[in-house]
C-alpha positions, 0 to 999 in steps of 0.5 A: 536933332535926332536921337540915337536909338540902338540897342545892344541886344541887337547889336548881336545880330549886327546892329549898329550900336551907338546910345540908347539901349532898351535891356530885356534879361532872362530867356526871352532875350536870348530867344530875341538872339536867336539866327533868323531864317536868313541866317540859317540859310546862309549857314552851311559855310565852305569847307576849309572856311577860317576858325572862329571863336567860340563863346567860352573865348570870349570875356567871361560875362559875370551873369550869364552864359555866352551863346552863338550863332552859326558861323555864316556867310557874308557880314551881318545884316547890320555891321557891327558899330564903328566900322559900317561900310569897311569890311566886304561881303565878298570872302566874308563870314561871321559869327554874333554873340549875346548874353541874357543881359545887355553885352553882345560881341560879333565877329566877321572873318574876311578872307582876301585875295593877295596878302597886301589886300589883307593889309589894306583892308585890316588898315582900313578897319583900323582907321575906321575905328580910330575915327569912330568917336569923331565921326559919331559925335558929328552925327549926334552933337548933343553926344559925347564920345572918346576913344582909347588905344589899347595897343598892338598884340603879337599874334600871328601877322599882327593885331591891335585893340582899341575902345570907344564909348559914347554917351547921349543924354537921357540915355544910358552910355555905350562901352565898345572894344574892338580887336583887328587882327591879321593873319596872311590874306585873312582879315578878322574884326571882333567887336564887344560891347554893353552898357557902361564905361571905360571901367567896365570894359575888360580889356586883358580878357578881350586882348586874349580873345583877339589873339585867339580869334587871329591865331584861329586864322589861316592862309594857304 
């Protein structure tokens, strides 16, 4: 059987986050955040390119500051845990977070061609992370994991919360909170997450941050 082995300082830049977490504090960390060449490359996104969130939006962290990417084209090198495999590269920008501790977020802002494909693909996301326990422990049977429905939020064309966490054992448990919002043809999935439980995760201030996020969206 093999072991999970992500780590939620790379989940900033994208990687895929599931059990075993290797901590590094202090400067060195956010130094290990820091955009690659590729993505600097990448950087210089289209005029008239969606908002997106900015660190002081997200959930206040109680150590440390948040810090930031550049905005950029596409989806991470890595997509965020849960919803591998869902989102498009096409009309696809992104922004990843990190803090001088274990909690990283990321979010990716898809802008689609009709408005029903918008539906489609927020639903798809959705579904992906409804599912994303399930699917996990299948992978990881000697793991244990469950999800939780935070509920639906009134921003803009619709938006909805959810949590997922997972634990392995001899490994330290991962917390996940993600945000799917809507706003016309203009999809965003915020993901968060850190070592921890259900009882760390601080869903009110991350139901604001997905509100935020959807209401910073835009269509023609």
């Amino acid at each position: 059987m093999r072991k999970p082995t992500h780590s939620f300082r790379g989940a900033a830049l994208g990687v895929v986050a599931a059990a075993a977490v290797v901590a590094v504090a202090g400067t060195g960390q956010a130094q290990a955040h820091a955009p690659s060449a590729r993505a600097e490359a990448q950087a210089a996104v289209p005029q008239g390119t969606p908002g997106h969130l900015v660190p002081r939006e997200l959930p206040p962290h109680p150590s440390s500051d948040w810090y930031a990417s550049d905005v950029t084209r596409g989806l991470p090198e890595t997509a965020p845990f849960c919803v591998e495999k869902t989102l498009p590269s096409a009309g696809a920008t992104h922004r990843t977070f990190w803090t001088e501790y274990d909690t990283s977020a990321t979010q990716i802002v898809v802008r689609t061609g009709t408005v029903e494909a918008a539906r489609k693909l927020a639903a798809a996301a959705e579904k992906k992370i409804q599912n994303c326990a399930a699917d996990w422990v299948r992978d990881y049977p000697q793991g244990t994991a469950s999800g939780r429905d935070y509920g639906a939020l009134t921003a803009e064309d619709g938006a909805h919360v959810y949590g997922v966490h997972t634990s392995y054992p001899d490994s330290e448990p991962g917390i996940h909170l993600f945000g799917v919002g809507r706003d016309g043809r203009t999809v965003t999935v915020v993901s968060w997450g850190e070592m921890g439980g259900y009882d760390q995760a601080p869903v009110a201030d991350f139901k604001r941050t997905t509100t935020t996020a959807v209401v910073k969206l835009y269509h023609p």
